[in-house]
N, C-alpha and C positions, 0 to 999 in steps of 0.2 A: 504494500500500500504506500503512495506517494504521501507526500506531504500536506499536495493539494486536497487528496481523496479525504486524508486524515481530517482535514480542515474544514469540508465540506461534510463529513460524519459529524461534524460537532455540532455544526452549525443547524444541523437537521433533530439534530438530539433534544438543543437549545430550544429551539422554534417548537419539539412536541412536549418539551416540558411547559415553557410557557405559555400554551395551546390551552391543556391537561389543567393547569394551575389556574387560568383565567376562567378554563369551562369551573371549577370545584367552587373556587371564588363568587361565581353569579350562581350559580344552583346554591351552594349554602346562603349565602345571603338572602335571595328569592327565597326561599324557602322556608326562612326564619319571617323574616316577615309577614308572609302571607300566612303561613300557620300562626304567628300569634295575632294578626288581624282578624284571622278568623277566631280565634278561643277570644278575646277581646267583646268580639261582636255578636257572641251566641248566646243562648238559654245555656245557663249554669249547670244545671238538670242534667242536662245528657251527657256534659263534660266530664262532669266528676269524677271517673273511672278513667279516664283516660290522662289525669292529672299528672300522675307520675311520669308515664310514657312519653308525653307533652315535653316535661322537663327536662328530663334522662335527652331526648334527641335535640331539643336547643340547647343545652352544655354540650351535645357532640358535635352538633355544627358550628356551635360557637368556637371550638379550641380546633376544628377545622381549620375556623379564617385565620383565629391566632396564630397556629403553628406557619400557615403558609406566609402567614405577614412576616415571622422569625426566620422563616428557612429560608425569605426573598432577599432580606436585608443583611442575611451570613452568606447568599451568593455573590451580591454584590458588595460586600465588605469584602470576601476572602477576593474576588475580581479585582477589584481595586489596589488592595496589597498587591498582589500579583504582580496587576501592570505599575507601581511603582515602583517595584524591585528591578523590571524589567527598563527603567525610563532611567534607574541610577546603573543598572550594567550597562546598557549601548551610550551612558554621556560617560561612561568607565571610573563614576563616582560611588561604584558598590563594593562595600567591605561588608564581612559576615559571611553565611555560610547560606547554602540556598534553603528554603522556607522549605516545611514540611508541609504540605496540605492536609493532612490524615487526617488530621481532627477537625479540621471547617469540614471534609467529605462527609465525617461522619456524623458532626451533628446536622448534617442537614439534610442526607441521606434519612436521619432517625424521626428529623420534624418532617421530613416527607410519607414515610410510613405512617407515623401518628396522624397525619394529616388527610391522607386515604382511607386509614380505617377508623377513623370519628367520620368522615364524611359517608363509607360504605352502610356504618352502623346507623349514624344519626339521620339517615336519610330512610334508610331501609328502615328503621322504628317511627319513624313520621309515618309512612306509607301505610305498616301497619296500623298506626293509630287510626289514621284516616278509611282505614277499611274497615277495620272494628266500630267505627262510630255510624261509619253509615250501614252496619249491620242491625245495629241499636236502634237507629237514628227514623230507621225504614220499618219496624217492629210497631 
């Protein structure tokens, strides 16, 4: 593989992570919303069984947006370090030794996982909640 190919994988990798992250971003967000617009604007009645459920999945899309908010702002912190390590070796003003990335990978590798499965779960217990109610709801 050239350099250029190499270069071109990244760039494709880039563009599906922040695809991935923008779709999770407006689905959790949508979806907090409008589920508590809805529990907001209904009869008390029919909700109260599905109280917990309600909760349980807005903390999970909640720490969805979070984590993706922290894993965006540790790509572009550890990018940044990067290219000024890279702006003090080519003015040949770099002393020290080169940077380890492993641990920016890893945390944000870790807020990426976290960040999928609060969204898989928190979305997928919405869904049920919202099926369960209109099970109730049609009763």
């Amino acid at each position: 593989m050239s350099l250029e190919e190499f270069n071109k994988h990244q760039q494709d990798v880039r563009a599906r992570t922040e695809s991935l992250t923008k779709a999770m971003l407006v689905l959790s967000g949508g979806a907090l919303s409008i589920s508590i617009g809805i529990f907001l604007n209904s009869k008390p009645q029919f909700l109260i069984n599905f109280v917990p459920y309600l909760q349980f999945s807005w903390g999970l899309l909640s720490m969805t947006i979070l984590s993706l908010i922290i894993m965006l702002f540790l790509v572009i912190a550890r990018d940044y370090r990067f290219g000024e390590r890279w702006r003090l070796l080519l003015d040949g003003e770099f002393q020290g030794r080169v940077e380890n990335h492993t641990p920016w990978d890893r945390a944000i590798w870790m807020l990426g996982f976290i960040a999928l499965g609060s969204f898989v779960f928190g979305f997928g217990l919405l869904i049920y909640s919202a099926i369960a109610f209109l099970g109730v709801y049609n009763q």
